[in-house]
N, C-alpha and C positions, 0 to 999 in steps of 0.2 A: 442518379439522374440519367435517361436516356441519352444515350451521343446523340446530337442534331446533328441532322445532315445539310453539308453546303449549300447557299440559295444556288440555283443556276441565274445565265443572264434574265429571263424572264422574273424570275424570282424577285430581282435585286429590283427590277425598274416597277415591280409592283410595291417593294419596298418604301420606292422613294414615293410614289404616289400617295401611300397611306402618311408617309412622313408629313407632305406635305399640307392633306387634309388635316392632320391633329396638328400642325403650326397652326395653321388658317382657324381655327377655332378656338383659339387663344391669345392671337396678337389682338391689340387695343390700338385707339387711334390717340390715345395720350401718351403712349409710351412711359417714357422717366416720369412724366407729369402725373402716373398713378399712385405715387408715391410721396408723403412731403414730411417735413425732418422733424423728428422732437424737441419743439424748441416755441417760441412765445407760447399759445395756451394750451401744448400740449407738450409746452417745459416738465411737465410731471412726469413723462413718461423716461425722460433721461436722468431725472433725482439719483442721486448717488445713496442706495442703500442701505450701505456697507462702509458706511465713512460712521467713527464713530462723534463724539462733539466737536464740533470745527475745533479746531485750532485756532487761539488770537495770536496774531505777532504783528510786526508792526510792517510797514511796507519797506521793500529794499529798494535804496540808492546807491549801492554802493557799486564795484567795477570785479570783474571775472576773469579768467581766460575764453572758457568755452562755455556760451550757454548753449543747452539740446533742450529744442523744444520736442517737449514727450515719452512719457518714461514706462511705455513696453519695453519690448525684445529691443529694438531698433536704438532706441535714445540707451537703455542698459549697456547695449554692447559697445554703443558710441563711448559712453564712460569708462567702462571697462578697457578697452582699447587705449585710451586718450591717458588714462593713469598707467599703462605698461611704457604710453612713452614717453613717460614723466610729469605729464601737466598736472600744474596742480591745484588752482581752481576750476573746477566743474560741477556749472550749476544745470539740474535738470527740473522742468518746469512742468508739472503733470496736474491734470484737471481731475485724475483720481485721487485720493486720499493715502496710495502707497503706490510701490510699482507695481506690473503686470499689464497694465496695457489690455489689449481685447482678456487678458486671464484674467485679470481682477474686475472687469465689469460683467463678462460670462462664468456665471457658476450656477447654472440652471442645472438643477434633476437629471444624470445622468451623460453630464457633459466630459467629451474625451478630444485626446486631437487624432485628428485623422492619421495622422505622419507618424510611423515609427516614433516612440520615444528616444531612442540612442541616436536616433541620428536628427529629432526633429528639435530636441533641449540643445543649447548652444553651450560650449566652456564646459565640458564634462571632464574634458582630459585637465582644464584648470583647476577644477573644483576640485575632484574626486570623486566626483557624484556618479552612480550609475543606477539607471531608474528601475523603479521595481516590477513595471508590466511594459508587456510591449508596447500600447497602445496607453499612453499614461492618460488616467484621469485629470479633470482640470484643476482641480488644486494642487497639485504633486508640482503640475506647471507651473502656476502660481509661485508657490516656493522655491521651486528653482529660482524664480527669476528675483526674488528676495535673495536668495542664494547669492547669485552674481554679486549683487546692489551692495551687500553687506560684505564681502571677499573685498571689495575694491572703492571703499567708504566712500560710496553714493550718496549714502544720506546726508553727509556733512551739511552741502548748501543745497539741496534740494528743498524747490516750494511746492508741497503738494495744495490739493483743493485749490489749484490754480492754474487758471489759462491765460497764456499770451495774447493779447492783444493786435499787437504791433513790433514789425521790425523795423526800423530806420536807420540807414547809414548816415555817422556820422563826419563828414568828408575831412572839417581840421583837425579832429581825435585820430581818422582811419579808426573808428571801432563801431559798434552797432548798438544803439540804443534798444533797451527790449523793454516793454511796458505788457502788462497784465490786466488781466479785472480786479483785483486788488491791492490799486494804489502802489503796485512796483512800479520801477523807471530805472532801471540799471543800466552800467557800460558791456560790454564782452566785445574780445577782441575778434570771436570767432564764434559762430554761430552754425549749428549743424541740426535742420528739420526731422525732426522723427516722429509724425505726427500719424504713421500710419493707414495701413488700406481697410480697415476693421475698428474706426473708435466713433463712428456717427451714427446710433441706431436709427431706424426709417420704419415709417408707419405710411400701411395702406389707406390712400384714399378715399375709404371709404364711406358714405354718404350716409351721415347721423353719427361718424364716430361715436363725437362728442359728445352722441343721447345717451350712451349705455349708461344702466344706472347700477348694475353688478358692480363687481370689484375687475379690475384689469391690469396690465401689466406688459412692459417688453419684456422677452426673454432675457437680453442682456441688464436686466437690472429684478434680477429674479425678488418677489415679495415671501420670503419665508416666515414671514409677519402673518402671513395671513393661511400660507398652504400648510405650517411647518413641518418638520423634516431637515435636510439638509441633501447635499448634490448627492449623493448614495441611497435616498428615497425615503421612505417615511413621511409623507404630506398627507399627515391625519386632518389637517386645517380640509383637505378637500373630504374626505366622506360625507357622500351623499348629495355632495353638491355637483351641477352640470356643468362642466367647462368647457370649453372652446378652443380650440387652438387654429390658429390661421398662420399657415404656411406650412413647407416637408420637404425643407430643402436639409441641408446638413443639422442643421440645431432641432428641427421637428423629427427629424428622424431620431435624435440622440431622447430628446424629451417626452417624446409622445407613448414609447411604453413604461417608462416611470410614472407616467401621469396615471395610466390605465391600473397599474394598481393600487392605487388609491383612491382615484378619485368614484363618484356615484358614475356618475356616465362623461363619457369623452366624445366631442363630435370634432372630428380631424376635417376642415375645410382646406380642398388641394384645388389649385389649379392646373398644376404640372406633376406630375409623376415625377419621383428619383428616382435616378438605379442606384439600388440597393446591395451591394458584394457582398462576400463572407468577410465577419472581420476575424472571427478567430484569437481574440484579446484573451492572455494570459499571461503568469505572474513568470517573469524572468532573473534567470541570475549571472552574476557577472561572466561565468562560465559560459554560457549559453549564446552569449553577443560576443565572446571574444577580448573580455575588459582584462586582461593578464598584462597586457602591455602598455608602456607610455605610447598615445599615439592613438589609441587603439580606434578613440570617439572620429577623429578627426577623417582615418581610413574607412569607416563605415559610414561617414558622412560622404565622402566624396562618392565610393562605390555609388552611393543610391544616388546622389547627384548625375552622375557619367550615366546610368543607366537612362531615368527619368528624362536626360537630355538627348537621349538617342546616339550618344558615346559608345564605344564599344568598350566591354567589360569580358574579362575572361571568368568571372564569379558575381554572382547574386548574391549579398550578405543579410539584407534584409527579405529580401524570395516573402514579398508579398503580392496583394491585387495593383497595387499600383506599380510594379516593377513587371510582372507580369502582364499588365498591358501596357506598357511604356511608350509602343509603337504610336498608338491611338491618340498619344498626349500634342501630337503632332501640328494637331490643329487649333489645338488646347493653350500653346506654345510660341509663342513666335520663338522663341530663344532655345531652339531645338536642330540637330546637325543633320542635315537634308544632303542626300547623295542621289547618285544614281539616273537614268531617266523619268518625269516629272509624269510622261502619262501610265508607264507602267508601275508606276509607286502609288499614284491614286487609284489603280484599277484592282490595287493589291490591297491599298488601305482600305479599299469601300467595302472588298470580300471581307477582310479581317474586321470591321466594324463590326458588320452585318452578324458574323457567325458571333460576337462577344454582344450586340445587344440578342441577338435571339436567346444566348446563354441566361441574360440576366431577367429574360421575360419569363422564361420557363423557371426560372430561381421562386417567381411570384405563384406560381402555377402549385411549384409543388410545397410550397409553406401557407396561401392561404386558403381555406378549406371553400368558401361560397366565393363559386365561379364569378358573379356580377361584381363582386367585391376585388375579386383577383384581377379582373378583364379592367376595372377602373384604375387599377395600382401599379398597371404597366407601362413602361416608359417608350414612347412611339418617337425616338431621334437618334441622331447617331450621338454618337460617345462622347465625346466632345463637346457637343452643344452645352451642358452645365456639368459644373463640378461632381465627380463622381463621389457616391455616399456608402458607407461600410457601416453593416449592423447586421445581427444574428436575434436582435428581438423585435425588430421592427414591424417585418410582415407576419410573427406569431401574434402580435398584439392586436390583429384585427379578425382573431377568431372568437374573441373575448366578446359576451353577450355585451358586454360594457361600452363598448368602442363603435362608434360608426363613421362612416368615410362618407364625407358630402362632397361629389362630385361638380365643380364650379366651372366646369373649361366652357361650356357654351353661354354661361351668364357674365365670362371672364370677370368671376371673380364673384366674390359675396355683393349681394343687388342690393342691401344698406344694412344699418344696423340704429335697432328700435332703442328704448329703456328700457325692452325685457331681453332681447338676444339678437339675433342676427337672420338676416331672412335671404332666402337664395331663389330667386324667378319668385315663387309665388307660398312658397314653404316658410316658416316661422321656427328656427330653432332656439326655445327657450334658454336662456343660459344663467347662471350664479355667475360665475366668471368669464373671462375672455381675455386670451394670452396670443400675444403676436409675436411669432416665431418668426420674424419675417426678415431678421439680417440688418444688415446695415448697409450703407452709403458705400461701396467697396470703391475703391482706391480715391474718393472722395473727398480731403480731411483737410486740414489745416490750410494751407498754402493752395493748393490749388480748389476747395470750397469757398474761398471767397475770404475765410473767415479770421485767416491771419493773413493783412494785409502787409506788402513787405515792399520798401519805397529803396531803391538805390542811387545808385548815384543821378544829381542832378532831381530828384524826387520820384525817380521812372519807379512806377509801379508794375514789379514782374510780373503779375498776372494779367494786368491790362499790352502789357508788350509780349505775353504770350499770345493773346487773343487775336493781335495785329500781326503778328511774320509766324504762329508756331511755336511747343517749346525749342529752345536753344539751348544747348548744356554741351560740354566736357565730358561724356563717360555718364552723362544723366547726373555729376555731382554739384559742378561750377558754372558758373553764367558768366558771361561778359558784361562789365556795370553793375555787379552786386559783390563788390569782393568780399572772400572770407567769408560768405554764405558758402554750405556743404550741404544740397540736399540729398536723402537718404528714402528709396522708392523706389518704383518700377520704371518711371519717364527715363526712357534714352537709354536706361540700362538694362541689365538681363533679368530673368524671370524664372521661378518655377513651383514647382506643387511645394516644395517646403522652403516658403519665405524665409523661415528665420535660417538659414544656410545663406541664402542671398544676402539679410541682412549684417551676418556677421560677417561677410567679408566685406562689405559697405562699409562698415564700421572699422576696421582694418585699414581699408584706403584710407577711411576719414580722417582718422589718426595719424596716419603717416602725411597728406599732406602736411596737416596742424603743424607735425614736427618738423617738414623741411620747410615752411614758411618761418619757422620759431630759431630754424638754426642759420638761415641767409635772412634775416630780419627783412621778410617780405613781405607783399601782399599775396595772398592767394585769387589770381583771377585769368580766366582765361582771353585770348584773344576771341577775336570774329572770326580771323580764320580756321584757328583751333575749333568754335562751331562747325562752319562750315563743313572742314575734315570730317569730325564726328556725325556730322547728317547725312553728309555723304557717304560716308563708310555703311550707315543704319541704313541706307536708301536701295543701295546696290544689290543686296542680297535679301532684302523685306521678303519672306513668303507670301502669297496670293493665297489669303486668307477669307478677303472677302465675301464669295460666291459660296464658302461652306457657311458661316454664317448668318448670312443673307437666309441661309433655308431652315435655319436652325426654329426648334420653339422659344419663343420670350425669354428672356432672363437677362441677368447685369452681362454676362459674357458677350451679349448682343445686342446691347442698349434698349432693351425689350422690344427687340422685334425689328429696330431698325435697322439690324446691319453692325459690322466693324470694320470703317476701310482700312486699306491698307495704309501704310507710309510707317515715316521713320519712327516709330514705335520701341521696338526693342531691339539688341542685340542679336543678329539673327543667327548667328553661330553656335550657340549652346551658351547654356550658365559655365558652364563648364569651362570651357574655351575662352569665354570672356574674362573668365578669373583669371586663367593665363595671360591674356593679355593686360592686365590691370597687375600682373608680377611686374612684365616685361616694361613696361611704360614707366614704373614707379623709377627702376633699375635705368631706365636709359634718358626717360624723356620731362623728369620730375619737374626740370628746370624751366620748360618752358608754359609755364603756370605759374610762376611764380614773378611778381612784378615789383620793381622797385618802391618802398613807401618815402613819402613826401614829410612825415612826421619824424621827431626824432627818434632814434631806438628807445622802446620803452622797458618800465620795469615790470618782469612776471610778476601778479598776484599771489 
């Protein structure tokens, strides 16, 4: 590829103008509201696949230590954890049929995780485990995380094919009553959320959904019933049939040239352009990541962590696209370490933007062959505005007589969809099928959805006394008035490109409370000033986020269009840094969380 040369000032501000014009031709005046959930009469599109004949049992009443609602990464490693420090009933409560969490409901054609394997699978240095490609496939994922489950007998009392309800604090017990949609109503003394940023698929609103009369599908609940194949390819069910796909964010990118070899015709409907990296995925061995020693996982986790947080690091272990622009993750980031003077670091970041999107434009230039094609596939924002995407077959699969790209930014969005296919301004594309790539609800889920209601002391329901002062939290874990609740998420605490690093240390705090409430026979709850501290601590050093996003094109990162303001959010200091201080807190300040109970000492389960 030709070296690009630097924009000058002129450059940059003609940049931002074009930025500007391709927002404006894509924000909506519904924003979130283009969107609505799978769920009453389009409950089909969230059916569970991959569950094989329910299970009958009978409804639990009985009592716990710890229930975790949600058995991804997040609820897995809570368990995991919670059995290193001894506990020993742990029930986890998952509405899939096994664990995996976003891994067992994503196994679409083609599906990988973005994050390094060695450092993005949690408990490798536990396991033994070291993964066999850099960029693991999603079932390898999967596995692992069965892996964990069965290492540290998860299964024992786990309810699969089952959701929570309701939480209720039980004030003469001190424990939490937890009820289901299946006639559960159990005790637990200790309750930990892991309910996830990735488990609500969301379908576009669009006008006639509900007429198509083809066959359709979310990506997260793939129909191999009907394409078949399996996530490696082979969907001979599609020859010769026209399919659809709607959306080309991270999952359309991964699925949409699986689909092109098989299917009869593919028409890819985008209203936003990704940028597209090199991914460069191949098969790795323990040699080659460094796996010789105890330890080995946990040191190439952090490197990429300290990097990705703007940490200084004297070596790159993973020396990929995402370490390699680390810088850029800035804005991407609240939980990232900010130095230096403010105007001369955004005068630097907008030059460095500039020259890595013009990189990724020219990437489209020289992989797809017809120019109109290419000029539509390029991504007109800065870096930051959505999640960056890595693929090496992506933009070859639209040289493919097969494949066509229907440009949607100025009808924002497909204009309805009939009983034969789907129409854009005035065009009719006929279709057999029709598959919406389109994500989920992101950071959406449980507890803060609405959808597990959770009443505390006195009856206070936490999300109604969020809605009124703000969240309130401890380190984003513990509330004041919900004792012995542990939420596990991104509110109040830190963030980064590989969640499940965040979450496994989540899980580690969560644990160690559990235990020092278990071994001072306490309650786990914080004070009001203990908030306060913590929001003022998050308040002080919040980056001024707003104004980059404010300009960005639509997406979840900016409420489609509307903006992210700032306030106490997250940790502003780094992921990195904040684990430090969540060592340091445990070590010094453990005690003052911990509140005297009113019940008498009870018996562990």
């Amino acid at each position: 590829m030709t070296a690009l040369q630097p924009r000058s000032t002129d450059g940059l501000a003609a940049l931002r103008e074009r930025y500007r014009r391709e927002r404006e031709r894509r924000v909506r005046p519904d924003g979130h509201n283009q969107y609505r959930a799978a769920d009453a009469e389009f409950g089909y599109y969230a059916a569970d696949p991959y569950a094989e004949a329910p299970v009958e049992r009978e409804p639990a009443h009985d009592a716990v230590d710890v229930a975790v609602v949600g058995g991804g990464f997040g609820g897995i490693l809570a368990g995991a954890r919670l059995r290193q420090q001894g506990v020993r009933r742990v029930r986890i409560i998952e509405t899939g049929s096994d664990f995996g969490g976003t891994w067992y409901w994503n196994r679409y054609p083609g599906v990988h995780c973005d994050i390094e394997s060695h450092v993005y699978l949690p408990m490798l240095d536990e396991t033994g485990y070291v993964p066999e490609w850099k960029y693991a496939p999603g079932e390898e994922i999967r596995l692992h995380a069965v892996r964990i489950a069965q290492k540290f007998d998860l299964y024992a009392d786990a309810l699969f094919a089952t959701t929570a309800t309701s939480l209720t604090w039980n004030e003469a017990a001190e424990t939490w009553t937890v009820t289901t949609d299946r006639g559960d109503a159990f005790e637990a003394t200790y309750v930990i959320t892991a309910t996830g940023t990735l488990s609500e698929p969301k379908l576009p609103g669009i006008p006639g959904i509900e007429s198509f009369e083809g066959h359709t599908f979310h990506t997260s609940r793939w129909d191999y019933a009907y394409t078949g194949g399996t996530p490696e390819g082979g969907l001979t069910g599609l020859a010769g049939k026209r399919v659809g796909v709607v959306g080309t964010g991270a999952t359309g990118i991964q699925v949409i040239p699986v689909l092109a070899e098989d299917a009869g015709h593919v028409y890819v409907f985008q209203r936003t352009p990704s940028t597209v990296d090199v991914r460069a995925n191949r098969r790795t061995t323990a040699r080659d990541v460094g796996a010789d020693h105890e330890g080995w996982a946990r040191e190439r986790r952090d490197n990429f962590l300290r990097i990705v947080s703007g940490e200084p690091s004297a070596e790159d272990l993973v020396a990929d696209a995402w370490t390699s622009s680390a810088g850029l993750l800035e804005k991407l980031l609240p939980s990232f370490r900010r130095e230096g003077d403010r105007a001369e670091f955004e005068a630097a970041y907008e030059a460095a933007d500039a020259a890595k999107m013009d990189e990724l434009r020219a990437r489209v230039e020289q992989l797809v062959n017809d120019p109109g094609t290419a000029e539509k596939l390029k991504p007109w924002y800065r870096y930051a505005c959505k999640r960056p995407t890595f693929s090496d077959l992506y933009y070859p699969a639209f040289n493919r007589d097969n494949v066509t790209l229907v440009d949607t930014a100025d009808t924002h969005g497909i204009t309805r969809i009939t009983a034969r296919g789907a129409v854009v301004d005035d065009t009719t594309y006929e279709l057999d099928c029709l598959i919406f790539a389109t994500g989920f609800s992101v950071g959406s889920s449980g507890v803060l959805s609405g959808r597990l209601p959770v009443h505390g002391r006195g009856g206070i329901q936490l999300l109604h006394a969020w809605a009124q002062q703000g969240p309130r939290t401890l380190h984003g874990f513990t509330s004041h008035g919900f004792p012995n609740l542990i939420q596990l998420g991104a509110v109040q605490n830190a963030n980064s490109v590989n969640f499940t690093h965040i979450l496994d240390e989540q899980a580690g705090h969560a644990a160690a409370l559990v235990a020092a409430a278990e071994t001072a026979n306490a309650l786990l709850e914080p004070s009001r000033q203990a908030e306060d501290d913590w929001l003022a601590t998050l308040a002080e050093d919040a980056p001024d986020h707003e104004w980059f996003h404010a300009e960005c094109t639509p997406g979840y990162y900016n409420r489609e269009g509307r903006g992210r303001p700032n306030g106490p959010i997250s940790y502003p200091h780094s992921a990195f840094a904040f684990h430090e201080l969540l060592r340091r807190w445990r070590e010094r300040s453990m005690n003052d969380v911990l509140q005297p109970r009113a019940a008498p000492p009870r018996t562990r389960h």
